[in-house]
GUDRENDO-955820 format. One record per residue (C-alpha): residue in three letters; residue number from 1; z negated, y, x negated. Coordinates in steps of 0.5 Angstrom, whole numbers, always signed. Layout:
N
<rec><residuo>ALA</residuo><num>NUM</num><up>Z</up><north>Y</north><east>X</east></rec>
...
END
This chain:
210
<rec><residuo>UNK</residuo><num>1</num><up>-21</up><north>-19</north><east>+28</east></rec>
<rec><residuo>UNK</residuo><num>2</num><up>-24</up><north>-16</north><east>+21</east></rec>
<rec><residuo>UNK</residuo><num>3</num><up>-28</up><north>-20</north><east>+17</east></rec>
<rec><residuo>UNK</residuo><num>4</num><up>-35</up><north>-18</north><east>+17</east></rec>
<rec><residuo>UNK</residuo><num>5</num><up>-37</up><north>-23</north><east>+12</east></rec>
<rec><residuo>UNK</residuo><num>6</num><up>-40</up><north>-19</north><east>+6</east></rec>
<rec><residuo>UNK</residuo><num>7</num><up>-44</up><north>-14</north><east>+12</east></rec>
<rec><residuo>UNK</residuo><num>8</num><up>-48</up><north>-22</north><east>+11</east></rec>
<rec><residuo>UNK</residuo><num>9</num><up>-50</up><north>-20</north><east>+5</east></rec>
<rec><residuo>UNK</residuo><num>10</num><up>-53</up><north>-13</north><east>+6</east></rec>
<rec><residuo>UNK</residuo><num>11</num><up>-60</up><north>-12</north><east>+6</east></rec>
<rec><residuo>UNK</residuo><num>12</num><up>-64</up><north>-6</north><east>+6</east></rec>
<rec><residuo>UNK</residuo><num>13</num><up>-72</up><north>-6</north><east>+4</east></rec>
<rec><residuo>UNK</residuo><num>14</num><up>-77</up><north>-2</north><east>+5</east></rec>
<rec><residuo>UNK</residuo><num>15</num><up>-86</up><north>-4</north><east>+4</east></rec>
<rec><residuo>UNK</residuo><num>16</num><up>-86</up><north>-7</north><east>+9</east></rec>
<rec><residuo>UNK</residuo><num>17</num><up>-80</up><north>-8</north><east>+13</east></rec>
<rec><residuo>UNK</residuo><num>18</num><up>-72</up><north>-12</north><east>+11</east></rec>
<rec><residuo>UNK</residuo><num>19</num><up>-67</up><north>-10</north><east>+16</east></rec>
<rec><residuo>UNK</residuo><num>20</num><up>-60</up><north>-13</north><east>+16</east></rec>
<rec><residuo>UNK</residuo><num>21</num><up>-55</up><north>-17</north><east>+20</east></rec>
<rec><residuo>UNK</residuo><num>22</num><up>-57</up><north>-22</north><east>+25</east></rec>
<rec><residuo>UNK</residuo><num>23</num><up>-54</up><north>-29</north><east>+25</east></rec>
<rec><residuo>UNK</residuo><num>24</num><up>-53</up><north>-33</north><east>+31</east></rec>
<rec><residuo>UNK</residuo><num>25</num><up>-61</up><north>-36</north><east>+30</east></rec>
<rec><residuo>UNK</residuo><num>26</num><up>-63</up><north>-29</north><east>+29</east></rec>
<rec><residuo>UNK</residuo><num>27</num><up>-60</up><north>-26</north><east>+35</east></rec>
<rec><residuo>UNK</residuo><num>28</num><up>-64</up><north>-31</north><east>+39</east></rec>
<rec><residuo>UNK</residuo><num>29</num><up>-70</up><north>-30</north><east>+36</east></rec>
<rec><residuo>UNK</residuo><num>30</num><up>-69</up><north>-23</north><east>+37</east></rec>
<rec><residuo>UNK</residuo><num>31</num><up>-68</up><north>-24</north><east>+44</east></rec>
<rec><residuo>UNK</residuo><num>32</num><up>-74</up><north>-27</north><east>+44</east></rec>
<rec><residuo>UNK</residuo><num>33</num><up>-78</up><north>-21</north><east>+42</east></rec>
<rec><residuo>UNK</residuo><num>34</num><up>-74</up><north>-17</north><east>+47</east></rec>
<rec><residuo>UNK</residuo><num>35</num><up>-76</up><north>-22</north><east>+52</east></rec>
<rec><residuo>UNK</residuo><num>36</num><up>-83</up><north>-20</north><east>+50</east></rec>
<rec><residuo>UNK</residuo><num>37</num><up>-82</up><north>-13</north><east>+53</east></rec>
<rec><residuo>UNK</residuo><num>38</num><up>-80</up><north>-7</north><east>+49</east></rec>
<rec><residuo>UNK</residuo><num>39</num><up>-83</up><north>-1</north><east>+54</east></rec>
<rec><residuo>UNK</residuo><num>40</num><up>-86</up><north>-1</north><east>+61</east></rec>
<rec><residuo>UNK</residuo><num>41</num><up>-82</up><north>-1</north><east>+66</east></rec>
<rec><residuo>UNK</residuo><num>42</num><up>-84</up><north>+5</north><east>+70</east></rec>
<rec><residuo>UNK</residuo><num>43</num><up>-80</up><north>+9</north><east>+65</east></rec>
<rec><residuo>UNK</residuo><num>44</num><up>-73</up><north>+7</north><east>+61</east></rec>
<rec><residuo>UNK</residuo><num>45</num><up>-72</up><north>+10</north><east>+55</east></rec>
<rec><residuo>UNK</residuo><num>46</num><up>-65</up><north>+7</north><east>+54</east></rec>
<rec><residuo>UNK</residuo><num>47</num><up>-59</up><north>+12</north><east>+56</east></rec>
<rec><residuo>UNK</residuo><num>48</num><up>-55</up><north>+4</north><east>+58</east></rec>
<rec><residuo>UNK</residuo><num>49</num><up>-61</up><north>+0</north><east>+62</east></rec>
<rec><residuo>UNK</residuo><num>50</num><up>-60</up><north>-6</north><east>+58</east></rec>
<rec><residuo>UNK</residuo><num>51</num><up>-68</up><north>-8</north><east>+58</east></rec>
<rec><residuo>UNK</residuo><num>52</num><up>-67</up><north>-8</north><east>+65</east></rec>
<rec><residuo>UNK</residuo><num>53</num><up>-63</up><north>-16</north><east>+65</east></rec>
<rec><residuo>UNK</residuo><num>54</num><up>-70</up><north>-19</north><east>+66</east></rec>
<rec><residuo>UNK</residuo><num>55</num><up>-66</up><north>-25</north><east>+62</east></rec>
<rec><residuo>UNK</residuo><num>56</num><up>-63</up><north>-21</north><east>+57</east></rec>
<rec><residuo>UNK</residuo><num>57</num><up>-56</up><north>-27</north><east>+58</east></rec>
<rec><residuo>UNK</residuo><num>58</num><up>-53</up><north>-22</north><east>+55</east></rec>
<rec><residuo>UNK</residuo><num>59</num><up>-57</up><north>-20</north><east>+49</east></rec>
<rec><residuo>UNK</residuo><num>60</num><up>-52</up><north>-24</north><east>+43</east></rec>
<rec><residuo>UNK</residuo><num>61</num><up>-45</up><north>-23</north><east>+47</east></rec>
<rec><residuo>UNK</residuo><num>62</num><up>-47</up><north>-16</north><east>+46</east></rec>
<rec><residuo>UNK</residuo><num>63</num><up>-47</up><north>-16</north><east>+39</east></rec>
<rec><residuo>UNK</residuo><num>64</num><up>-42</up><north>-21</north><east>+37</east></rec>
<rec><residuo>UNK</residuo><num>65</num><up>-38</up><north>-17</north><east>+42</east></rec>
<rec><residuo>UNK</residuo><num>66</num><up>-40</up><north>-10</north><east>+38</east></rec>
<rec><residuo>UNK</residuo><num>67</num><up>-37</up><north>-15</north><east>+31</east></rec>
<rec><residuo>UNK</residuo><num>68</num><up>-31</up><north>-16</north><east>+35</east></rec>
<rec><residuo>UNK</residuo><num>69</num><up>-29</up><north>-9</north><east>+36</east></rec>
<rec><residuo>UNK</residuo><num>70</num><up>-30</up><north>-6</north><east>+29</east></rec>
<rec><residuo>UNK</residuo><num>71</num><up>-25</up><north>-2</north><east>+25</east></rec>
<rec><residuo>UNK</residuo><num>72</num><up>-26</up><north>+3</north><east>+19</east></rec>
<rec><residuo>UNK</residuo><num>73</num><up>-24</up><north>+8</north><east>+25</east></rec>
<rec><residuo>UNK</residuo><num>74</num><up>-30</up><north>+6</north><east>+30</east></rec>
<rec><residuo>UNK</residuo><num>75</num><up>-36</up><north>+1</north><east>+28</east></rec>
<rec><residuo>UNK</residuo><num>76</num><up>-43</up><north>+0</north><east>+30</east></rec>
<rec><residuo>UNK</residuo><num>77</num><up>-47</up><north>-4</north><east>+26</east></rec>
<rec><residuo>UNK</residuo><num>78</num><up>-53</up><north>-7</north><east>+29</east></rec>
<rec><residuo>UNK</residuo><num>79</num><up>-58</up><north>-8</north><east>+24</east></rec>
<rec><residuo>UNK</residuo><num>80</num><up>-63</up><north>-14</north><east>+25</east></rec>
<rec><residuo>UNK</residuo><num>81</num><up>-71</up><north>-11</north><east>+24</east></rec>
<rec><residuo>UNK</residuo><num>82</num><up>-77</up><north>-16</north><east>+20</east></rec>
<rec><residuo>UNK</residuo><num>83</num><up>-83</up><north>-14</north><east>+19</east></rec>
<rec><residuo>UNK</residuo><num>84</num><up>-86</up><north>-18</north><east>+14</east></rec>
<rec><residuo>UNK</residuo><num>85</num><up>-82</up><north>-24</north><east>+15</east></rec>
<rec><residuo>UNK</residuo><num>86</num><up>-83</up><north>-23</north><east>+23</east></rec>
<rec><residuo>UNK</residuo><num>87</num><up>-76</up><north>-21</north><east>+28</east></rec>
<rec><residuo>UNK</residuo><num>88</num><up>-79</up><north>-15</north><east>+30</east></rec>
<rec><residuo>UNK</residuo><num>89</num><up>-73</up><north>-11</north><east>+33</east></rec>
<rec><residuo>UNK</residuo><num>90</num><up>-66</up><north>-8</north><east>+32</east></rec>
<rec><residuo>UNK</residuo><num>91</num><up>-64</up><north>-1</north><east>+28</east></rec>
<rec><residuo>UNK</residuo><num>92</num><up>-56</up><north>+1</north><east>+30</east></rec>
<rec><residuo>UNK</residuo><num>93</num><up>-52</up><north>+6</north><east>+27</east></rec>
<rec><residuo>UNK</residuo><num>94</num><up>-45</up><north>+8</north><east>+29</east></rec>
<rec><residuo>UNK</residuo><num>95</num><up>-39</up><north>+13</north><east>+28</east></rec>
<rec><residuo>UNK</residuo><num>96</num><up>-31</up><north>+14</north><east>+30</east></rec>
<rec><residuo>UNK</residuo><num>97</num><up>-28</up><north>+17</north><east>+24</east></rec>
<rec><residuo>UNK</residuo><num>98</num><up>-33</up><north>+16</north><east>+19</east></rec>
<rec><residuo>UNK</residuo><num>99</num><up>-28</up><north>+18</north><east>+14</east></rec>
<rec><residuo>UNK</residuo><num>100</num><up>-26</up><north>+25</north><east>+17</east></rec>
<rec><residuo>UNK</residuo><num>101</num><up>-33</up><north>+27</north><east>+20</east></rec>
<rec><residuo>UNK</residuo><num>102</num><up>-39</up><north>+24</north><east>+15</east></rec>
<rec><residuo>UNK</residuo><num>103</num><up>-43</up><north>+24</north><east>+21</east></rec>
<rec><residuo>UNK</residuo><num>104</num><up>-46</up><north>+18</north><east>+24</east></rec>
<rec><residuo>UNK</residuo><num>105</num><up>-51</up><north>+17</north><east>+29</east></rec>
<rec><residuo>UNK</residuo><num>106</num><up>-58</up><north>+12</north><east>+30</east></rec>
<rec><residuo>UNK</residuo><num>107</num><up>-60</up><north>+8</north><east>+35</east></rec>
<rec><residuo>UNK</residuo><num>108</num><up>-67</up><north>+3</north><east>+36</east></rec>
<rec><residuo>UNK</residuo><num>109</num><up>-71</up><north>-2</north><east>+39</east></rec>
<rec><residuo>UNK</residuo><num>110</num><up>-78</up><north>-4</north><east>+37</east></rec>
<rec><residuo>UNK</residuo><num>111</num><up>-82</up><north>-10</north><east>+41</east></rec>
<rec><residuo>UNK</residuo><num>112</num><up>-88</up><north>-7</north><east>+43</east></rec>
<rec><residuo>UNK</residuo><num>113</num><up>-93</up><north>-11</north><east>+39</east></rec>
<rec><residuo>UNK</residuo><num>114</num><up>-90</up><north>-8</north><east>+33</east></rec>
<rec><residuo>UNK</residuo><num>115</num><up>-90</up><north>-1</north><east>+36</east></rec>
<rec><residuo>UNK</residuo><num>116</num><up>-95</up><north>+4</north><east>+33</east></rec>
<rec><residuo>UNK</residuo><num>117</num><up>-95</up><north>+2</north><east>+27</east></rec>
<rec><residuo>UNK</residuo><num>118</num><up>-90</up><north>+7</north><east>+23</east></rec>
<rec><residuo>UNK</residuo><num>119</num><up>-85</up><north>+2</north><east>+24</east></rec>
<rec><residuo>UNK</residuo><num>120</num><up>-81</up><north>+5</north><east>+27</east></rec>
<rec><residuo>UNK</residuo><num>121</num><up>-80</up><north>+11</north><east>+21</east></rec>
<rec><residuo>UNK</residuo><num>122</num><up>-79</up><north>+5</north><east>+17</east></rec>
<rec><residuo>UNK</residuo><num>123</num><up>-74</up><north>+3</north><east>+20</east></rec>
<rec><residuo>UNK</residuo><num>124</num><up>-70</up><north>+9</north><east>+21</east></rec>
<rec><residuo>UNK</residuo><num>125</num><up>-71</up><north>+11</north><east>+14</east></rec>
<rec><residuo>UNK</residuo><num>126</num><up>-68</up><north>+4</north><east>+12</east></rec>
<rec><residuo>UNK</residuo><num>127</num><up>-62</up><north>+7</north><east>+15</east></rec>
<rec><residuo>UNK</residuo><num>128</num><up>-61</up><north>+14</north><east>+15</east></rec>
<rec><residuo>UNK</residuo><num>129</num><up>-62</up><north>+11</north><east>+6</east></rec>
<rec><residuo>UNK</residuo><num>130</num><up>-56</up><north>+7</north><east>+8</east></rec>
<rec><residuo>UNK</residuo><num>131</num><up>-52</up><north>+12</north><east>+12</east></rec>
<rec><residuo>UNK</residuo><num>132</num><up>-54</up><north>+19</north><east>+6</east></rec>
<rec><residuo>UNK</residuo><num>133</num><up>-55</up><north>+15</north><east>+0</east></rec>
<rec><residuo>UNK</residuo><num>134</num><up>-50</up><north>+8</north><east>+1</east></rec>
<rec><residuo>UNK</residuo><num>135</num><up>-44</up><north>+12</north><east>+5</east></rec>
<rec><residuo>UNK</residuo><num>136</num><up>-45</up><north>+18</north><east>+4</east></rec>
<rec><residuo>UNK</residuo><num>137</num><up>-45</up><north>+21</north><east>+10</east></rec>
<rec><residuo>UNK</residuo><num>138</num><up>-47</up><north>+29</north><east>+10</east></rec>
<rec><residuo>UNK</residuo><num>139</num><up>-50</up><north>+28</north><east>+18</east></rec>
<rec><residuo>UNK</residuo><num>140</num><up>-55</up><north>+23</north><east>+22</east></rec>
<rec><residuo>UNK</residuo><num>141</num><up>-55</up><north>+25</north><east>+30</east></rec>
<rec><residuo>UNK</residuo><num>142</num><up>-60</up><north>+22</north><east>+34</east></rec>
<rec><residuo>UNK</residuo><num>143</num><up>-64</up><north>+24</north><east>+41</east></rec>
<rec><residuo>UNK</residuo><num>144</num><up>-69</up><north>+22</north><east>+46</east></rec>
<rec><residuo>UNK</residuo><num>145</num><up>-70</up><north>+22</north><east>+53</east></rec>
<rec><residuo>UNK</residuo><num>146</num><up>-76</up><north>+26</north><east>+56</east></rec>
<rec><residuo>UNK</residuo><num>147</num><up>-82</up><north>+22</north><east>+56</east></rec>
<rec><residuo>UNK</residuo><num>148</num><up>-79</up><north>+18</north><east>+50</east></rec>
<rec><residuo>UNK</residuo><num>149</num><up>-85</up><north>+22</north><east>+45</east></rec>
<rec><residuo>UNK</residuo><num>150</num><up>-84</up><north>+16</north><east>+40</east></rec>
<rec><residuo>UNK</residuo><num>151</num><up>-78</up><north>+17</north><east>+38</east></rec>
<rec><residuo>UNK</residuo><num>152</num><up>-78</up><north>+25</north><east>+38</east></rec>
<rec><residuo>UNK</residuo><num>153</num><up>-84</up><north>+24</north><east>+34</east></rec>
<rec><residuo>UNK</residuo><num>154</num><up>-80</up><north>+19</north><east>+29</east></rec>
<rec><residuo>UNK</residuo><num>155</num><up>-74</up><north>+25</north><east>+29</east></rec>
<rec><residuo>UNK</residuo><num>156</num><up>-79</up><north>+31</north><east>+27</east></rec>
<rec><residuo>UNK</residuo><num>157</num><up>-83</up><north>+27</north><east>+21</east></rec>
<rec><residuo>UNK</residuo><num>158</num><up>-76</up><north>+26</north><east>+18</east></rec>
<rec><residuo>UNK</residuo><num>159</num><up>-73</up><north>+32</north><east>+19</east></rec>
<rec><residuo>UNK</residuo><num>160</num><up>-69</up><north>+32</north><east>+25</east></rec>
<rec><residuo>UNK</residuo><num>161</num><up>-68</up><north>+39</north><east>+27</east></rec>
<rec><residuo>UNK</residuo><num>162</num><up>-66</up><north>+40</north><east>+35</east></rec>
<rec><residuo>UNK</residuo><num>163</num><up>-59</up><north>+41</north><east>+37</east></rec>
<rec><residuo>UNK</residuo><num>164</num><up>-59</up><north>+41</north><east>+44</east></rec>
<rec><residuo>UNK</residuo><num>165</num><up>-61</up><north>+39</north><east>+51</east></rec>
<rec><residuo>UNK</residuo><num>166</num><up>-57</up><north>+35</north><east>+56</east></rec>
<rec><residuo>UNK</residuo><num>167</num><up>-59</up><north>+30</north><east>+62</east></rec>
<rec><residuo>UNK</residuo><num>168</num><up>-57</up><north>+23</north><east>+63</east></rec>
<rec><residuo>UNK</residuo><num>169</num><up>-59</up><north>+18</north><east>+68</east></rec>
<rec><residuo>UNK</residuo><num>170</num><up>-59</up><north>+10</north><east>+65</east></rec>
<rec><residuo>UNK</residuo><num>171</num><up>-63</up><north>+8</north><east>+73</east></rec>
<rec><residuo>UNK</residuo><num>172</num><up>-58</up><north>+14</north><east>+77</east></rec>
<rec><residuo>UNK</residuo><num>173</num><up>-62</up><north>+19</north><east>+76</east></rec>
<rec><residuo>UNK</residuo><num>174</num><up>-62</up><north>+25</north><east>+72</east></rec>
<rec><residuo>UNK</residuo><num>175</num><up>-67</up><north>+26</north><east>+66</east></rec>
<rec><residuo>UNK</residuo><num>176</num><up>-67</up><north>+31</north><east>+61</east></rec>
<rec><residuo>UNK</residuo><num>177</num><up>-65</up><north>+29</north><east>+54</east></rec>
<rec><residuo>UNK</residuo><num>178</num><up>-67</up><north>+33</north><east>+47</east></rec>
<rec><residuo>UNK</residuo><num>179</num><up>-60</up><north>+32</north><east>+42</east></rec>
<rec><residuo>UNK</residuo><num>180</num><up>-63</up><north>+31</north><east>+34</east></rec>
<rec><residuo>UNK</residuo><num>181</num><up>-59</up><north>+33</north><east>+28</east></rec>
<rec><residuo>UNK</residuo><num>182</num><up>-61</up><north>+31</north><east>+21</east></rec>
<rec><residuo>UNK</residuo><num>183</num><up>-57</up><north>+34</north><east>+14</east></rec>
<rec><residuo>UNK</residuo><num>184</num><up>-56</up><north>+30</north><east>+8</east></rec>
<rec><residuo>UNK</residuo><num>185</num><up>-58</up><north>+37</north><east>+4</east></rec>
<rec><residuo>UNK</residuo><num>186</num><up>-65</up><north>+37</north><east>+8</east></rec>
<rec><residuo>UNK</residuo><num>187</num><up>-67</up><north>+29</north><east>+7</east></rec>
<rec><residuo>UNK</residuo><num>188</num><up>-73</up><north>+27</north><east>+3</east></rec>
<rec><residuo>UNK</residuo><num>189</num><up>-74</up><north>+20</north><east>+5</east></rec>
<rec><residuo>UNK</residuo><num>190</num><up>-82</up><north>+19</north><east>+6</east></rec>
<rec><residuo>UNK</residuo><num>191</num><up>-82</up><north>+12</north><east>+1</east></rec>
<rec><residuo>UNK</residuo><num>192</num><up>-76</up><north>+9</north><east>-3</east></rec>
<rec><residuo>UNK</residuo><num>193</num><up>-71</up><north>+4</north><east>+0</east></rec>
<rec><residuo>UNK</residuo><num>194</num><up>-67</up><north>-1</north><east>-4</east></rec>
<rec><residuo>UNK</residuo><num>195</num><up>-60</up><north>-1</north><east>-3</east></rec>
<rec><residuo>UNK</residuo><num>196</num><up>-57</up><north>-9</north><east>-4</east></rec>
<rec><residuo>UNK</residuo><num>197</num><up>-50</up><north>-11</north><east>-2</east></rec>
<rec><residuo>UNK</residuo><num>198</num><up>-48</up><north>-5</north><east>+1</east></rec>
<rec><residuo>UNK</residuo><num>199</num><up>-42</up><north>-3</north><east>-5</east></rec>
<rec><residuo>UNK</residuo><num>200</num><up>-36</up><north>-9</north><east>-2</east></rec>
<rec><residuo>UNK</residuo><num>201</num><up>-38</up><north>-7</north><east>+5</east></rec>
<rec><residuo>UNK</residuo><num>202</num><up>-35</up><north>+0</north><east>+3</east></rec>
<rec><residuo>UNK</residuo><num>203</num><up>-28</up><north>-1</north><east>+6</east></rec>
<rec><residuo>UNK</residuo><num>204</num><up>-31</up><north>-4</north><east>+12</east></rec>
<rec><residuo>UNK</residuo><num>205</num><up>-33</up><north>+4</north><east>+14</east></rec>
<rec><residuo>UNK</residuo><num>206</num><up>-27</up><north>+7</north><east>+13</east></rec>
<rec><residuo>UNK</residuo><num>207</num><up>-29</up><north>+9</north><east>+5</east></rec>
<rec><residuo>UNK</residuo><num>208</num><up>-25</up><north>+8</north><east>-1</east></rec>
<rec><residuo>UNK</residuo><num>209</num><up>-27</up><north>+1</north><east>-5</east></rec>
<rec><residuo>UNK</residuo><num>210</num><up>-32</up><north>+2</north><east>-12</east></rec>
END
């Protein structure tokens, strides 16, 4: 198992927000904001129905299983979400071949109390600063399922560009779902992001250390 002990040590702030990994008290107490509701339940945002377990049993085993499974050639790194002190949410990023590709792709979820309030755009700026700046990545690919108009609207504020369409079915049926590409060359973070701990964790993502 590769040793994530210096990810401890990454933080990304921005005004409002501190985004970094969870420890075990952390995830449970993500767990809880999950369990507070994330989205209606007539409509799945999610491509993987997860939020469909009514008790989240599987939320930390989730993310330590993620842990386990990291290498410099595959990684995903879940990333806890404080708004102002208080869990709020997680902000994922992940690549295969990060190294070859430069390329990485984002993923999120935000409690429903916290939604509406631009956090989501925050903490997606936290992490595109992280993946462009920090790694040096030269793209950041996201998408939205159909109905998902938060997270397309997050997507066009910060320059995403549409790519592509497709369908995929997290309850057995199909829905439509918009792919979202963002270059380095067309970034312009909307407020600064301050970048801590991020130089030891470089070999970690299959870079060459500083």
């Amino acid at each position: 198992m590769t040793d994530l002990s210096p990810l401890f040590d990454v933080r990304l702030r921005t005004p409002r927000l501190e985004l970094r990994l969870p420890t075990r008290d952390d995830l449970e107490a993500l767990r809880e904001v999950a369990l507070e509701g994330i989205h209606a339940e007539s409509f799945m945002p999610f491509t993987v129905p997860w939020t469909d377990d009514p008790d989240q049993a599987d939320f930390i085993d989730y993310h330590e299983m993620r842990r386990r499974e990291w290498s410099q050639e595959a990684w995903h790194l879940e990333l806890g979400v404080w708004v102002e002190g208080e869990p709020a949410g997680v902000q994922a990023t992940e690549s295969t071949g990060f190294r070859e590709t430069l390329a990485v792709g984002t993923g999120s979820w935000l409690g429903r109390r916290f939604q509406g309030r631009g956090v989501g755009t925050e903490m997606r700026t936290a992490v595109l600063e992280l993946a462009f700046r920090g790694l040096g990545a030269e793209v950041a690919r996201s998408g939205a399922i159909d109905g998902n108009a938060a997270s397309l609207r997050v997507s066009q504020k910060l320059g995403y560009r549409v790519i592509g369409r497709g369908t995929v079915a997290p309850r057995g049926v199909e829905v439509g779902h918009t792919d979202v590409e963002l270059r380095r060359e067309d970034w312009r973070p909307p407020f600064p992001v301050e970048l801590e701990g991020v130089a030891p964790c470089l070999p970690l993502f299959g870079l060459p250390a500083e």
